[in-house]
C-alpha positions as CSV (number, residue, x, y, z in Angstrom):
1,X,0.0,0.0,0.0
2,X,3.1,2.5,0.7
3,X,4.3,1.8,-2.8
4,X,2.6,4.3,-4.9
5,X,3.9,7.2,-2.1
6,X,7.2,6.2,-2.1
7,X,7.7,6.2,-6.0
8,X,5.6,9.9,-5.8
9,X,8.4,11.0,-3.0
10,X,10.5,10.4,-5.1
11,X,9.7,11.8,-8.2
12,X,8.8,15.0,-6.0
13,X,12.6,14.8,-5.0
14,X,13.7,14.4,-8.6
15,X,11.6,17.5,-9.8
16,X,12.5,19.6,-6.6
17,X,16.4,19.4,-7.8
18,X,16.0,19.6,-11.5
19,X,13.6,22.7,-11.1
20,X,16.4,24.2,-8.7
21,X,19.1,23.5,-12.0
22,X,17.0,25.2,-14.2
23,X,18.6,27.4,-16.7
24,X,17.4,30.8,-16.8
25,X,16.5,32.8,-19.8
26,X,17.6,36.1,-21.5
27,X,15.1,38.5,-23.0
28,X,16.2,40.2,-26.3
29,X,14.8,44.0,-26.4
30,X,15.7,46.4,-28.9
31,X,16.4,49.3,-26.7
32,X,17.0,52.3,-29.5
33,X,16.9,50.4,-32.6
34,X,19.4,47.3,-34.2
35,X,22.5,48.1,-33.8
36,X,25.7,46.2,-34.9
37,X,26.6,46.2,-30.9
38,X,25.3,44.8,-27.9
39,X,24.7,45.6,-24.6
40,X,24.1,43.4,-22.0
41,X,21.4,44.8,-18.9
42,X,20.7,42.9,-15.2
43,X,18.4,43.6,-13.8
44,X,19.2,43.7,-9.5
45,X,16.5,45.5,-7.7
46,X,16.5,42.9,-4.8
47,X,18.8,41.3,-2.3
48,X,22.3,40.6,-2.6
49,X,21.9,36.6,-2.8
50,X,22.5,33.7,-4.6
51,X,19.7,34.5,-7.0
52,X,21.3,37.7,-7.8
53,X,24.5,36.5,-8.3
54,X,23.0,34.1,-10.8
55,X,21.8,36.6,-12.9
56,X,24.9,38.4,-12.7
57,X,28.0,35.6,-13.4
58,X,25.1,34.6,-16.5
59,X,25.1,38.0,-17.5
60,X,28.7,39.0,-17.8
61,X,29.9,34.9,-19.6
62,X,26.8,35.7,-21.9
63,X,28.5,38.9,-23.0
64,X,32.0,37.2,-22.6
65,X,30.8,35.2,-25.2
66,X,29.1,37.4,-27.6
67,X,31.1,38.9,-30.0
68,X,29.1,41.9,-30.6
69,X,28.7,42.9,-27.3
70,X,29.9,45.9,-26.7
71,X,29.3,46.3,-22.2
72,X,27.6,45.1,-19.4
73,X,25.2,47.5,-17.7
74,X,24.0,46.1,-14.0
75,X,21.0,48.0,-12.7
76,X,20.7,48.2,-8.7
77,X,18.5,48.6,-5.9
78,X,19.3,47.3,-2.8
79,X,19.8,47.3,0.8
80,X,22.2,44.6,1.1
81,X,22.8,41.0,0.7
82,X,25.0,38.5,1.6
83,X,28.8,38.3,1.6
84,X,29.4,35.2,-0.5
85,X,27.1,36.5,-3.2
86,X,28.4,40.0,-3.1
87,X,32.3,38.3,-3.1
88,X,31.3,36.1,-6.4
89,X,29.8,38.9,-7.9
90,X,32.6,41.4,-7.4
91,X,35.0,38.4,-8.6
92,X,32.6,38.8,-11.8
93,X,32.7,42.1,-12.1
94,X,36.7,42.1,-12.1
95,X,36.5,39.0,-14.6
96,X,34.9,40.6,-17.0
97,X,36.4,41.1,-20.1
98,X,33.7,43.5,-21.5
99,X,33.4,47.1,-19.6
100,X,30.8,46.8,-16.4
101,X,28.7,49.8,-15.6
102,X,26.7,49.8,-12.2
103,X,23.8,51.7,-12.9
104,X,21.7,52.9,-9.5
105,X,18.4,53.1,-10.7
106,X,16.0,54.8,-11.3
107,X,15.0,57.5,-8.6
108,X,14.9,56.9,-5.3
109,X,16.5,53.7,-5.7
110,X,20.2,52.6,-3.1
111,X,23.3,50.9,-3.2
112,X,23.7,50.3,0.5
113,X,26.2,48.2,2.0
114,X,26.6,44.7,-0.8
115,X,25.6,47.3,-3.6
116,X,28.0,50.0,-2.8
117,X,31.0,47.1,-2.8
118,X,29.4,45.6,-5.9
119,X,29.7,49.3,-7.6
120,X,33.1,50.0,-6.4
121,X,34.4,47.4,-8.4
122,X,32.5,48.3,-11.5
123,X,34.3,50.4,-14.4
124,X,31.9,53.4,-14.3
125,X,29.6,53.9,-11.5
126,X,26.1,55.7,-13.1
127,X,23.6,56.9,-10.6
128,X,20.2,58.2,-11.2
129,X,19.0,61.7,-9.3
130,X,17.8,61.3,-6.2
131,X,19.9,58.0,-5.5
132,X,22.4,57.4,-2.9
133,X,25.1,55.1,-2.1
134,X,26.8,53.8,0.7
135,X,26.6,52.4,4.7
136,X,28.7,49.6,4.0
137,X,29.8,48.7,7.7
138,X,29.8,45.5,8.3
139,X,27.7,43.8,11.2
140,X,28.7,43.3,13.7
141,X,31.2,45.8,13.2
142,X,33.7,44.9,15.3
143,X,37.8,46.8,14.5
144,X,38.9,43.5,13.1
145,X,36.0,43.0,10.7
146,X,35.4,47.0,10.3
147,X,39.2,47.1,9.2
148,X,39.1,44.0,6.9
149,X,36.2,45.6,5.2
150,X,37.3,49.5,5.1
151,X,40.6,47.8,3.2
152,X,38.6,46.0,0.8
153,X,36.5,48.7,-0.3
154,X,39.5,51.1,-0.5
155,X,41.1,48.0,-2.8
156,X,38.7,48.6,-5.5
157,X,38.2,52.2,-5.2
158,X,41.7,52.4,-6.1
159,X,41.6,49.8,-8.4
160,X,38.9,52.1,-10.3
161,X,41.1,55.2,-9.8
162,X,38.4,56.7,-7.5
163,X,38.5,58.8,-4.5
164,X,39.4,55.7,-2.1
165,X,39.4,57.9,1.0
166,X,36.1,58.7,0.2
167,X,35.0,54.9,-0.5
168,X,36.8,53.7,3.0
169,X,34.4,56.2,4.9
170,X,31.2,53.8,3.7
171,X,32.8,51.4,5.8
172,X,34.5,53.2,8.5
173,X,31.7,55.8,9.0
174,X,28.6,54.1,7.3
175,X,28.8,57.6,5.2
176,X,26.0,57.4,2.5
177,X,25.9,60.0,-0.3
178,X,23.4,61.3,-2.9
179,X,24.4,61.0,-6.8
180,X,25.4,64.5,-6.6
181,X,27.4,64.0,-4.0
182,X,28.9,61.0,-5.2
183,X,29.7,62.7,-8.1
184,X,31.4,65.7,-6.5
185,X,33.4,63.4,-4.1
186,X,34.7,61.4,-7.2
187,X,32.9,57.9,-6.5
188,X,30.4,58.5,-9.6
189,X,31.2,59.2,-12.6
190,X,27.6,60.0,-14.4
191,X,24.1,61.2,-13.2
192,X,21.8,59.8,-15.6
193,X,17.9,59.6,-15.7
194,X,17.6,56.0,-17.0
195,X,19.3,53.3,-19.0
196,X,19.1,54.5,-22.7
197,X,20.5,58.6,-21.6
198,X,23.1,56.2,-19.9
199,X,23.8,54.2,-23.7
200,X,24.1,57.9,-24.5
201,X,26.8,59.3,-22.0
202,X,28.3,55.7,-22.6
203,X,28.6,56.0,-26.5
204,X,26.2,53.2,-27.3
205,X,23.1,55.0,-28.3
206,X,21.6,52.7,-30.8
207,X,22.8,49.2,-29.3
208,X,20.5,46.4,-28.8
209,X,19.8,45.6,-24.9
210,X,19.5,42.1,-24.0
211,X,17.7,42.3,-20.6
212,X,19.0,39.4,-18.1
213,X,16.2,39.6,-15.6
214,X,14.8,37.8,-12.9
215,X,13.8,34.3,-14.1
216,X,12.4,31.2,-12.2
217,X,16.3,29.8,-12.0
218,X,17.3,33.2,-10.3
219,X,14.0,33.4,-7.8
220,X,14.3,29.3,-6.7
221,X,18.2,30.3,-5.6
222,X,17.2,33.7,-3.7
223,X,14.3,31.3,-2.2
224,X,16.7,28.9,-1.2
225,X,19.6,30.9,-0.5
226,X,17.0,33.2,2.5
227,X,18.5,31.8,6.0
228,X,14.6,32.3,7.4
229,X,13.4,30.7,4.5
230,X,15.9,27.4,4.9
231,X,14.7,27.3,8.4
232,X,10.9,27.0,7.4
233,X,11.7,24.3,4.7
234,X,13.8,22.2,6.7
235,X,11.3,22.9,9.8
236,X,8.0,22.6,8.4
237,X,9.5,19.5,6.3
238,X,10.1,17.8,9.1
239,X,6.8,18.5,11.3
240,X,5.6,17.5,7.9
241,X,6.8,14.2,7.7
242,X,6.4,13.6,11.8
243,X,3.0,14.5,10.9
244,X,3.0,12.0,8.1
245,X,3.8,9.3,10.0
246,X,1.0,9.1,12.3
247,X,-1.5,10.4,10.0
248,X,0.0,9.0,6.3
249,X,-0.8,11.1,3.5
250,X,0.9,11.7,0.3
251,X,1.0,15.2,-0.2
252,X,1.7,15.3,3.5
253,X,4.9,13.2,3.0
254,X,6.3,14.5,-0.3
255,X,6.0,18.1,0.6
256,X,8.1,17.3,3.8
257,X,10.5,15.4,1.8
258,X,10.6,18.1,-0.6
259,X,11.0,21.1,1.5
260,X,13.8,19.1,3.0
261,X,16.0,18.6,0.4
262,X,15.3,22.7,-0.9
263,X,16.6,23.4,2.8
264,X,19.1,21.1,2.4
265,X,20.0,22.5,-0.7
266,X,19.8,26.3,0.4
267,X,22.7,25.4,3.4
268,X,25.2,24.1,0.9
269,X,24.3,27.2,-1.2
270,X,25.6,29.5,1.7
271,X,27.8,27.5,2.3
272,X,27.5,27.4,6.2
273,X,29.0,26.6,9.2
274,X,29.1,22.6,10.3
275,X,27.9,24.0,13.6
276,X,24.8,25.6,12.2
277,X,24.1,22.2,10.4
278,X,24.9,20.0,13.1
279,X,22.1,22.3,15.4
280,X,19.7,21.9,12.4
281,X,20.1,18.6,12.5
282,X,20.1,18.0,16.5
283,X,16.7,19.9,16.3
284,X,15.1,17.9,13.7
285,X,16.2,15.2,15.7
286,X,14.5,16.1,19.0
287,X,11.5,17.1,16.9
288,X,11.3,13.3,15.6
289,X,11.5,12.7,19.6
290,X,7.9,13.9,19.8
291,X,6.7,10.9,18.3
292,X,7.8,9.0,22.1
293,X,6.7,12.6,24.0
294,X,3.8,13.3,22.2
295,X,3.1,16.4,24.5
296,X,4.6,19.2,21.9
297,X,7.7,20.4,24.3
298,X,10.1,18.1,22.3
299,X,8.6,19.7,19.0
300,X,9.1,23.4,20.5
301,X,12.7,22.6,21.3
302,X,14.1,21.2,18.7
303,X,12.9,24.3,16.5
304,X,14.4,26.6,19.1
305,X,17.7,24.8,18.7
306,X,16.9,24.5,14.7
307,X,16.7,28.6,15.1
308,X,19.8,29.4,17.0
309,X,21.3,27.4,13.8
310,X,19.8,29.9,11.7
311,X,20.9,33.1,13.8
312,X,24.6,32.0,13.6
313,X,24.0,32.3,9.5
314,X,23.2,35.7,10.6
315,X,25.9,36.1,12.8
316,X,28.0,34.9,9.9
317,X,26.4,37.7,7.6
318,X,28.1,41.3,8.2
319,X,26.2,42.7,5.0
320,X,22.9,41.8,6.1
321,X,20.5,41.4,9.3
322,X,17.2,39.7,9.7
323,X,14.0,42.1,9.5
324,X,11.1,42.3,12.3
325,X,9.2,40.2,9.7
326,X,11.1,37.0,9.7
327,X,12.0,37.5,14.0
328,X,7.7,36.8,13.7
329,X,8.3,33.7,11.3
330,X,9.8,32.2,13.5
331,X,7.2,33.0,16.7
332,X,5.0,31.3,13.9
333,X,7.0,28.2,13.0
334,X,7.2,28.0,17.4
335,X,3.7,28.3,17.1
336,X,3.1,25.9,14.7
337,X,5.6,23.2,16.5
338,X,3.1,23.6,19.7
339,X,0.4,22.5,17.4
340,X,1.8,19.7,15.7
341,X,3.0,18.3,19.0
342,X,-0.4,18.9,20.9
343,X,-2.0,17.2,17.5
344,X,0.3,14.3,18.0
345,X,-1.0,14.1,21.7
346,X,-4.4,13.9,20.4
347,X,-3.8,10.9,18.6
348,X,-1.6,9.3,20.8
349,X,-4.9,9.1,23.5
350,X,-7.5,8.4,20.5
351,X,-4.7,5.5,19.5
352,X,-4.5,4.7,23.3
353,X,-8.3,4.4,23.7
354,X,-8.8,1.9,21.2
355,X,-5.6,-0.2,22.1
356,X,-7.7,-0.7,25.6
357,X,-11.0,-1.3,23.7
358,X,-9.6,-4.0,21.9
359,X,-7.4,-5.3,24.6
360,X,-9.0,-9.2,25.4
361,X,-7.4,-8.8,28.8
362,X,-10.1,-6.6,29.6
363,X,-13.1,-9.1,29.5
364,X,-11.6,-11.4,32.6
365,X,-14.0,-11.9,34.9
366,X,-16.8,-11.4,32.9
367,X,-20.0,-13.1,32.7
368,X,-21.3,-14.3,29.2
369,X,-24.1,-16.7,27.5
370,X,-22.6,-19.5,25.4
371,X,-24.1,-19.5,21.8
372,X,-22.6,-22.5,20.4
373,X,-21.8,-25.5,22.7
374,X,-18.7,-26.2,23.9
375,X,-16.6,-29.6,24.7
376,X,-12.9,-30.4,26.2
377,X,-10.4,-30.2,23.9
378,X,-12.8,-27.9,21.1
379,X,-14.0,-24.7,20.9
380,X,-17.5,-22.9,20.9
381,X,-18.5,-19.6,21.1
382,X,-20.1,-17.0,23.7
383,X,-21.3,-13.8,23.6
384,X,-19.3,-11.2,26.2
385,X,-19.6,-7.7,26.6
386,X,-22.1,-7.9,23.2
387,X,-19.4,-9.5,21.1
388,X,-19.4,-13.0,20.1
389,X,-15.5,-14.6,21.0
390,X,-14.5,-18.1,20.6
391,X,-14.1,-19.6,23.2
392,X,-12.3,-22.7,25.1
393,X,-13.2,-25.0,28.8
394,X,-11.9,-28.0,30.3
395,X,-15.6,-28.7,31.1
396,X,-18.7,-29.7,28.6
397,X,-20.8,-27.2,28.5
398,X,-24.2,-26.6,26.6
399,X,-25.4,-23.6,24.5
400,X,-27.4,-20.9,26.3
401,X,-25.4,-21.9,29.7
402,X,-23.8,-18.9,31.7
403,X,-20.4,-18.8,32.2
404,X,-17.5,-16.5,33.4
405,X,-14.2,-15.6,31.8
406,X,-11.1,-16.7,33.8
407,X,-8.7,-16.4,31.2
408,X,-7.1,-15.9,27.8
409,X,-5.3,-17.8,25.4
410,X,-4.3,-15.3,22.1
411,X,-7.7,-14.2,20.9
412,X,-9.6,-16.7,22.3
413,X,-11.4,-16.8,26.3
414,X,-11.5,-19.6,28.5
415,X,-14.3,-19.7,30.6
416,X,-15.7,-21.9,33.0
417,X,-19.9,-22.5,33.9
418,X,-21.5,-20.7,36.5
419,X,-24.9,-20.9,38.0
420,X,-27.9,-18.9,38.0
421,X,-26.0,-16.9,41.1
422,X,-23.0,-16.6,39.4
423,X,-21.0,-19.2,41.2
């Protein structure tokens, strides 16, 4: 009977990792007509992640590889990200062996802390009016890790010939200019309304854009790459699967398994701390101790242990820090953990009950009325407790006799006669 769910696990396991390999796309848009040249546009108005850096890395080998194009342009808005993305993607950047503008855009739009490391290393930094850059300290910012950073950013400030005393204050001081600013201080080098004024400035009016945009590749890896996120799959997954094995249901089952492996997936994509996996994995292991506890405490702790995992990844994290949103995910998955083990609770006393009702034990000393005769040696049948049970005597005795249970043998009872007194 288990067959048919453990071929669908599977095959949910199967699609889970091939949809987490799947290539992305690139959207050809003639941006000012068909030029002989091309330029190459990503699209970042999000987090600093692994989805991001995705898009990037497939943006600059796409141009690598295209003769006809001419630069790659990488329009962002962001608060931040995290530090192996933003290390791979400056590596990119550097790489390149087409000219790579950062473009911060359009209005209102910020380069904080990932983005303004992520534009330092860029050939020309273009910013929109109204934009600013900056408040690149690290968290927590410590002097060693404040001074590891502050060198960094002054690295590719000077690398880019810009104002690298400038560049170290992001870190230092969290400083955070305006374009104009920017400009003036010698970190910019345009102020541009949108992407084609910036082809202009750029020399490349008339190119053809090929847009490399967010894609369902790009948005499974920023999924899976969230810390909170990897602690809700590999959570709910297994309070799924705990669930699953008192109460079997396929979905039930495949989604845990599922979740599980895109949490699984999302640590190695971080690339985290063994400490932070062996937690995870301590925690999913006192959750699976619910199934002796059944009273919920074993569920709650084991994702409070699961969850100090996931706060080192922060810890671990200097460009980026959890929101108030995702501090209330995880009062939710608590929440939830309390449910699953008071649910498991419930059916450990429904489970209990009918053990007992069903427990033969129960019937000894009980008087019945014998239905089919009985002899030494053979079996007949009485009626106990309004059930009819085989039954077993060393004595003869005769249908519609009374008789008392003195004892079991497997599922049947042995009883003896008694009179009309009950002796």
């Amino acid at each position: 009977m288990r067959e048919p769910r453990t071929t669908g696990i599977r095959l949910l396991i199967l699609l889970a990792i091939a949809v987490s390999l799947l290539g992305g796309r690139s959207i050809l848009t003639p941006a000012s007509g068909q030029g002989t040249s091309r330029v190459y546009l990503v699209e970042l108005d999000m987090t600093i992640d692994a989805g991001a850096e995705d898009l990037v890395s497939r943006g600059i080998a796409q141009a690598d590889r295209d003769p006809q194009a001419s630069a790659v342009v990488i329009r962002i808005n962001t608060n931040g990200g995290y530090l192996i993305a933003t290390e791979n993607i400056v590596d990119s950047i550097k790489l390149s062996t087409r000219p790579v503008t950062v473009f911060v855009g359009p209005r209102a739009a910020r380069a904080f802390s990932a983005g303004a490391y992520i534009a330092m290393a860029a050939d020309t930094i273009a910013m929109a009016p109204q934009t600013v850059i900056g408040a690149a300290t690290p968290v927590p910012s410590d002097a060693k890790a404040v001074s590891a950073f502050a060198a960094w950013m002054r690295a590719l400030a000077e690398g880019t010939g810009r104002n690298a005393t400038v560049a170290e204050r992001f870190v230092t001081e969290s400083l955070t200019l305006t374009a104009g600013q920017a400009k003036t201080a010698g970190i910019a080098e345009l102020i541009v309304e949108d992407v084609p004024e910036l082809l202009g400035e750029l020399g490349l009016e008339g190119s053809e854009v090929v847009l490399v945009g967010g894609d369902l590749r790009s948005d499974i890896l920023s999924f899976a790459s969230n810390p909170t996120m990897i602690w809700i799959l590999l959570i709910g997954g297994f309070l799924l699967i705990l669930l699953g094995l008192f109460h079997p249901t396929f979905v039930g089952e495949a989604a845990g398994v599922a979740f599980v492996v895109l949490g699984l997936f999302g640590l190695g994509i971080l690339s985290v701390n063994p400490v932070v996996i062996a937690l995870v994995i301590i925690g999913a292991a006192t959750i699976f101790l619910e199934l002796k506890a059944g009273n919920g405490l074993l569920a709650i702790s084991g994702v409070v242990i699961s969850l100090v995992g996931i706060a080192l990844v922060y810890q671990g994290e200097p460009l980026i820090t959890p929101q108030v949103s995702e501090y209330a995910i995880a009062v939710a998955g608590l929440t939830g953990a309390g449910f699953v083990g008071f649910y498991l609770r419930k059916i450990r006393e429904v489970l209990s009950l009918r053990s007992a009702a069903h427990d033969i034990r129960r019937l000894r000393g009980r008087m019945g009325v014998v239905k089919s005769g009985i002899r030494p040696g053979g079996v007949g049948v009485v009626l106990v407790a309004s059930d009819l049970w085989t039954a077993v005597s060393d004595e003869e005795i005769n249908e519609g006799e009374r008789v008392r249970v003195v004892g079991t043998e497997g599922i049947k009872l042995r009883v003896e006669r008694v009179d009309e007194d009950g002796n």
